[in-house]
C-alpha positions as a printed Julia matrix, in Angstrom:
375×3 Matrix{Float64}:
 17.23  132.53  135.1
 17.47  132.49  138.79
 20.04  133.59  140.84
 21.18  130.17  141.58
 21.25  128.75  137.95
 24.7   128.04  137.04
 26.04  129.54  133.83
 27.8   127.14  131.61
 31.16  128.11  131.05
 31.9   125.71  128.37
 31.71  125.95  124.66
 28.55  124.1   124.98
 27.54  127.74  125.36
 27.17  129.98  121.69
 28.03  133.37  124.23
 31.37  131.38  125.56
 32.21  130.44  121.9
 31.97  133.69  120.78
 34.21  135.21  123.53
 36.66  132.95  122.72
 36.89  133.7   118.86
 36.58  137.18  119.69
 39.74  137.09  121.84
 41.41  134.77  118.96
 40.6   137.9   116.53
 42.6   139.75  119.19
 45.51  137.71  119.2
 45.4   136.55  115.77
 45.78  140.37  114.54
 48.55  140.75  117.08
 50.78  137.96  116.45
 51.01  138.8   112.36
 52.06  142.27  113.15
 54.97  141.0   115.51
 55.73  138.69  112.79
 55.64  141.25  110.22
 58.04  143.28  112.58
 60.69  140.61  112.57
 63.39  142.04  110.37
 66.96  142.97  110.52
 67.93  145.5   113.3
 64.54  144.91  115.46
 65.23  144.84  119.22
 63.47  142.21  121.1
 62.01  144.57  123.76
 60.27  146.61  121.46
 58.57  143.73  119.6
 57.16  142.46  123.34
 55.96  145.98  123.54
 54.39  145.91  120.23
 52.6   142.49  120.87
 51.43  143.61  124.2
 50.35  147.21  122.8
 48.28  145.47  119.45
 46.37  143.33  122.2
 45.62  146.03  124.38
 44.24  148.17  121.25
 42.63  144.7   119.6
 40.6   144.6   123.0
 39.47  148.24  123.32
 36.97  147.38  120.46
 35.25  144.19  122.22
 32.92  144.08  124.03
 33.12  148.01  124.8
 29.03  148.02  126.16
 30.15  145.83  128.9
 32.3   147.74  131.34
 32.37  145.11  133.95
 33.21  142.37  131.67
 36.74  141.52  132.34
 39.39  142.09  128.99
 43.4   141.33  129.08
 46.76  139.53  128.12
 46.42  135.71  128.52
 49.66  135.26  128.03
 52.23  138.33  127.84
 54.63  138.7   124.08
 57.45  136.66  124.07
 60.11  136.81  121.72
 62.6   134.05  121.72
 65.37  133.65  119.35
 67.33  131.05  118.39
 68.48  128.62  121.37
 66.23  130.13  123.62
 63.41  128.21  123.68
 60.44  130.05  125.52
 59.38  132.58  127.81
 61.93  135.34  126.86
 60.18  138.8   127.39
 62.96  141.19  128.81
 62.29  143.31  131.31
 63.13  147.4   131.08
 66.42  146.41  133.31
 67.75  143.93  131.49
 70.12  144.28  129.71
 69.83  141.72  126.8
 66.67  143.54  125.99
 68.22  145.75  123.53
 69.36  142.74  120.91
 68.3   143.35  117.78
 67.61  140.63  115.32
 69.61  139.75  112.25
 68.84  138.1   109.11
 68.68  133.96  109.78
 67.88  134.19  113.12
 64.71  132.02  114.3
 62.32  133.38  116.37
 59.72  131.7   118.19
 56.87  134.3   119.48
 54.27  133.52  121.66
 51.14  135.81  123.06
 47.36  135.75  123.8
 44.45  137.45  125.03
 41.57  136.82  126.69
 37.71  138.09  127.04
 35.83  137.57  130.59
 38.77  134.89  131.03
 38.46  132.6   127.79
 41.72  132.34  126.27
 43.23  132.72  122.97
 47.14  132.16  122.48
 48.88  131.52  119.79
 52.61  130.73  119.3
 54.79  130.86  115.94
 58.11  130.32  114.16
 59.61  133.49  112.02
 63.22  132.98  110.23
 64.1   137.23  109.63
 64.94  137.46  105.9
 63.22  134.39  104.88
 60.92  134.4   101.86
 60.13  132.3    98.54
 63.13  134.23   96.89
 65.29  133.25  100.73
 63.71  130.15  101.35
 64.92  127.82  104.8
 66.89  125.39  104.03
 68.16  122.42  105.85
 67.71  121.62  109.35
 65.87  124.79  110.34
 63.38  124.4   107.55
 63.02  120.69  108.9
 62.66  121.5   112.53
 59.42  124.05  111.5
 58.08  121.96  109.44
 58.28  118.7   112.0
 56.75  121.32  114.26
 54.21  122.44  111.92
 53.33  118.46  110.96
 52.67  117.51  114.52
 50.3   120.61  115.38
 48.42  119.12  111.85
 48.4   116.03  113.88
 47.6   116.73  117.2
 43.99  118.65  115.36
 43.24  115.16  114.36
 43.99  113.75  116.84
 41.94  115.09  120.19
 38.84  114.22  118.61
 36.37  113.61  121.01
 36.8   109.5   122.16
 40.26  109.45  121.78
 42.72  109.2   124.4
 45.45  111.48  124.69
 48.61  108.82  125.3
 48.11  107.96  121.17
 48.75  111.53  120.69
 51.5   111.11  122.33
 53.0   108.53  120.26
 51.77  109.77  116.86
 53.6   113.19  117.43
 56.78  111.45  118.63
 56.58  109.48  115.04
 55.74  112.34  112.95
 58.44  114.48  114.26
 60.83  111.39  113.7
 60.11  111.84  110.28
 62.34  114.78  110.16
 64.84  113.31  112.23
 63.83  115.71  115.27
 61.97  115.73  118.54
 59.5   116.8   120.59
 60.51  119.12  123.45
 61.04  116.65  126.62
 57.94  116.36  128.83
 56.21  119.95  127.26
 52.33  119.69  127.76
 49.73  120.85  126.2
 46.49  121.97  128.68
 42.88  121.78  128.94
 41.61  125.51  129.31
 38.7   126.54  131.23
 37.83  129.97  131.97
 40.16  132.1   133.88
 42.79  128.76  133.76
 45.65  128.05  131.13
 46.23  124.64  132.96
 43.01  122.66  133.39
 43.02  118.88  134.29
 43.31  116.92  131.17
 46.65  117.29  129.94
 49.13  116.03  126.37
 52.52  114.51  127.29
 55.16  114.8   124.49
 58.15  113.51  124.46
 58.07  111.88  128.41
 60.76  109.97  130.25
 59.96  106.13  131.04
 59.12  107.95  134.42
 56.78  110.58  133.24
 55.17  107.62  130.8
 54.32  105.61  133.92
 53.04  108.3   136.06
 51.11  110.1   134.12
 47.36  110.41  133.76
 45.56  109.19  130.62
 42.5   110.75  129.82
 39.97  111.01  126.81
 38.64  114.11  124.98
 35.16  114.91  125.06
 32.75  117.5   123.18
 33.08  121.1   124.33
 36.28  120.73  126.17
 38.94  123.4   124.7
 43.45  122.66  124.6
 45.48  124.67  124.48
 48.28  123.01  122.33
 51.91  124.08  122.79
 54.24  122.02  120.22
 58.49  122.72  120.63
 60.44  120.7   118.53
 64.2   120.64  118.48
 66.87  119.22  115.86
 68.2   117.75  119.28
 67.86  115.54  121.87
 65.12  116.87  123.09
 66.45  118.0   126.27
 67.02  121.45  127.32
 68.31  123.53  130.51
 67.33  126.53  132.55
 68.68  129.53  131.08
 71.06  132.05  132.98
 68.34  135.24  131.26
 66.34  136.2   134.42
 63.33  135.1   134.29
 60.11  137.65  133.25
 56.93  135.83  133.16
 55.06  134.7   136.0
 51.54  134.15  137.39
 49.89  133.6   140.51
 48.98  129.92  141.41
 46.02  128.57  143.32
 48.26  128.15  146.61
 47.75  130.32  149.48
 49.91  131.48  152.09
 50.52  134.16  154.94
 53.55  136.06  153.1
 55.54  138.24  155.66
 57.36  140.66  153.51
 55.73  143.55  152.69
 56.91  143.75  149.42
 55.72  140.04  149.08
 52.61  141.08  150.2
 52.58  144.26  147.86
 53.02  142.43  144.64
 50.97  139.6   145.55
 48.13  142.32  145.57
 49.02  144.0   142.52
 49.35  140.39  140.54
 46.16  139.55  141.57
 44.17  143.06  140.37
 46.09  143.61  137.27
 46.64  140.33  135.55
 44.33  137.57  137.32
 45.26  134.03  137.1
 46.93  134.54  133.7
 50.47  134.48  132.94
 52.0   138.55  132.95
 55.22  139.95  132.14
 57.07  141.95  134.92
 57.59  144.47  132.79
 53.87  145.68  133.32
 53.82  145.82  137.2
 54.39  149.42  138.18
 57.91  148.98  139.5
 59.9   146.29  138.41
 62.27  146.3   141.07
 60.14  146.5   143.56
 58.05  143.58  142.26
 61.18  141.7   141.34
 61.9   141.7   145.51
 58.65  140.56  146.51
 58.51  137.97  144.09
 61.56  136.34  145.73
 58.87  135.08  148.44
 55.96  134.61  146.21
 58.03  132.12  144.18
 59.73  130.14  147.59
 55.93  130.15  148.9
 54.42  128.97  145.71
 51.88  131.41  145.38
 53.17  132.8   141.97
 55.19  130.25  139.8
 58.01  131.3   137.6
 58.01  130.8   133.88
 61.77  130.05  133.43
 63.41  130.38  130.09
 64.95  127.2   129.35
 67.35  127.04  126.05
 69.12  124.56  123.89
 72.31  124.01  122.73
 73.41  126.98  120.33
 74.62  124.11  117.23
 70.16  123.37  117.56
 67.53  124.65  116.04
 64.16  124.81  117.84
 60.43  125.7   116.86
 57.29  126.09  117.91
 53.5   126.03  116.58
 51.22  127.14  119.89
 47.13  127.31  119.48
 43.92  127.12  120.63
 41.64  124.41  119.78
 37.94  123.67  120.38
 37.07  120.44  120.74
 33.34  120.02  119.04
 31.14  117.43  118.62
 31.45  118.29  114.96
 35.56  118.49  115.1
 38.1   120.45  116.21
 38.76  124.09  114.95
 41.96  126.17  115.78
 40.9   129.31  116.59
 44.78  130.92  116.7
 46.83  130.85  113.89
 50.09  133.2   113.1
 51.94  132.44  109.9
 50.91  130.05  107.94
 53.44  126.92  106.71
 54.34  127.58  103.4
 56.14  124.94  101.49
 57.71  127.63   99.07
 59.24  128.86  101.77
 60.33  126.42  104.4
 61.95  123.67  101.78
 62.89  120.52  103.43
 63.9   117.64  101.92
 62.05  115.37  104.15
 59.0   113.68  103.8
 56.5   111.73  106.14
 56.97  107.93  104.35
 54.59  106.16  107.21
 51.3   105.27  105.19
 49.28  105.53  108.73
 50.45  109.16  109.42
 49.97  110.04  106.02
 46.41  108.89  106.34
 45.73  110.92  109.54
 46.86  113.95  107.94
 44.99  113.67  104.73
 41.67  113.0   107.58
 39.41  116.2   107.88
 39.49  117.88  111.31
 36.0   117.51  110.47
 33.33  115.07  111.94
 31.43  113.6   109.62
 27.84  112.87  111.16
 26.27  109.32  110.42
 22.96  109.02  108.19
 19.99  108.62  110.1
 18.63  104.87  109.64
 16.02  104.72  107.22
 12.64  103.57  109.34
 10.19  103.3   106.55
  8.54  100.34  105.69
């Protein structure tokens, strides 16, 4: 190859593929042990840590000829409980950091890695003290499994050819089926190397506004998503919460900073973590960073992942993977618990014979029989 050929970076590419399922064996191993750490009495900080720490240790074995090949956190642990939605990963400060969980409480955790920049993440919803013998019960064990539905769906459903507005409106139907909602306006991304947010993007849930504006677009072979489903027992609507924000990453904007702190972080972001999300917690001094981030953030050359919550009478949860799109299907690479019907008992069925159909349908292609030519 000369020096000029261009590599393909897309799953078109058997060496791409297997960096990505690679990092999903990362992340896959991580996620269960957080969940398996979910039990009375655990503090939120340390199961960050231990996310973050399984990751780190998952990744030492990959890859290990390769020393320039590039290896880290796509997206940093967060643990989330109850009406706080997303993006909860305390900082050594903070002082919420040392809540520990009790039994009942639903926890939504979140993390990923990634190998030469190809992404893995996967997202999941844990009730601590839940089991066959403790199954879920009402609305909580209808919000996961309206959650756990749609992700069903949404496989399906990006099929190359489609378009991804009739995702949109399939989700919003299936989730109806348990009297619950999508998130408003949460997207699900293309992902390209080194980027969590490519071009081609999932609505759910939208205002009329959003609707209107926003860009349709139709799946195609070797394109990957990564799909983030929230579903609440609410309105759909949530706020910013008053935790302070942990989780940022730098953006593709560019500007002259003038602090020197600014400037200081802005250069350790960029070394350390890339263009993938990162906890705060990992910089070398948190308040330090925390100052210069002030600027960053105004300047738009690191966005803030804010923790938004919902009210504390709702229930929220959350199925998060990575899918590649195929001309064969689509296969989810990222999984963390699996649904289990024995445990998460809802009363609540999907009655619609059309969404029943869809997901009874193979995330399987099914190739057509060459035409018989002979005479």
């Amino acid at each position: 190859m000369s020096a000029a050929a261009k590599i393909d970076t897309t799953i078109a590419n058997t060496n791409v593929v297997t960096k990505y399922k690679a990092a999903a064996e990362v992340t896959n191993s991580a996620i269960r042990k957080v969940i398996s750490a979910c039990k009375e009495g655990s503090k939120i900080i340390d199961l960050c840590k231990l996310g973050d720490a399984a990751i780190e240790v998952g990744l030492s074995t990959q890859y290990t000829k390769d020393k320039k090949l590039s290896k880290g956190i796509s997206y940093p642990t967060s643990v989330s409980v109850n009406n706080v939605v997303c993006h909860y990963a305390p900082g050594g400060s903070d002082s919420e950091a040392e809540q520990a969980l009790k039994n009942g409480d639903v926890v939504r955790i979140q993390l990923g890695a990634h190998i030469d920049g190809y992404a893995a993440v996967a997202g999941n919803t844990v009730v601590v003290g839940s089991s066959a013998v403790a199954p879920v019960t009402g609305k909580t064990a209808d919000v996961i499994a309206a959650a756990h539905y749609a992700a069903e769906a949404i496989q399906r459903l990006i099929k190359p050819g489609n378009k991804n507005m009739a995702v949109t409106d399939k989700v919003q139907k299936v989730v109806g089926a348990f009297n619950c909602k999508p998130i408003e306006n949460m997207l699900c991304h293309q992902q390209k190397q080194n980027d969590l947010d490519g071009e081609k993007q999932i609505i759910l849930n939208p205002t009329p506004e959003n609707r209107s504006a926003f860009t349709a677009c139709e799946f195609a072979p070797y394109e990957v998503y990564l799909i983030d489903v929230f579903v609440t027992t609410g309105d759909g609507r949530t706020k910013k919460s008053e935790l302070r924000t942990s989780i940022y990453k730098r953006t593709g904007t560019t500007y002259q900073l003038k602090m020197t702190s600014a400037r200081a972080a802005l250069n350790e972001i960029s070394s350390k973590f890339g263009t993938f999300p990162f906890t705060i917690r990992s910089c070398e001094d948190e308040r330090k960073t925390r100052m210069g981030l002030i600027e960053c953030v105004k300047m738009g050359v690191v966005q803030a992942f804010d923790i938004q919550e919902e009210k504390s009478s709702e229930v929220v949860a959350q199925v998060t993977f990575t899918a590649l799109v195929t001309p064969n299907g689509v296969e989810r690479i990222t999984q963390g618990l699996a649904f289990d019907n024995k445990v998460i008992q809802t009363d609540k069925k999907i009655e619609d014979a059309e969404l029943r159909q869809l997901l009874e349908t193979s995330t399987k292609i099914k190739k057509k029989a060459a035409a018989n030519t002979s005479a």
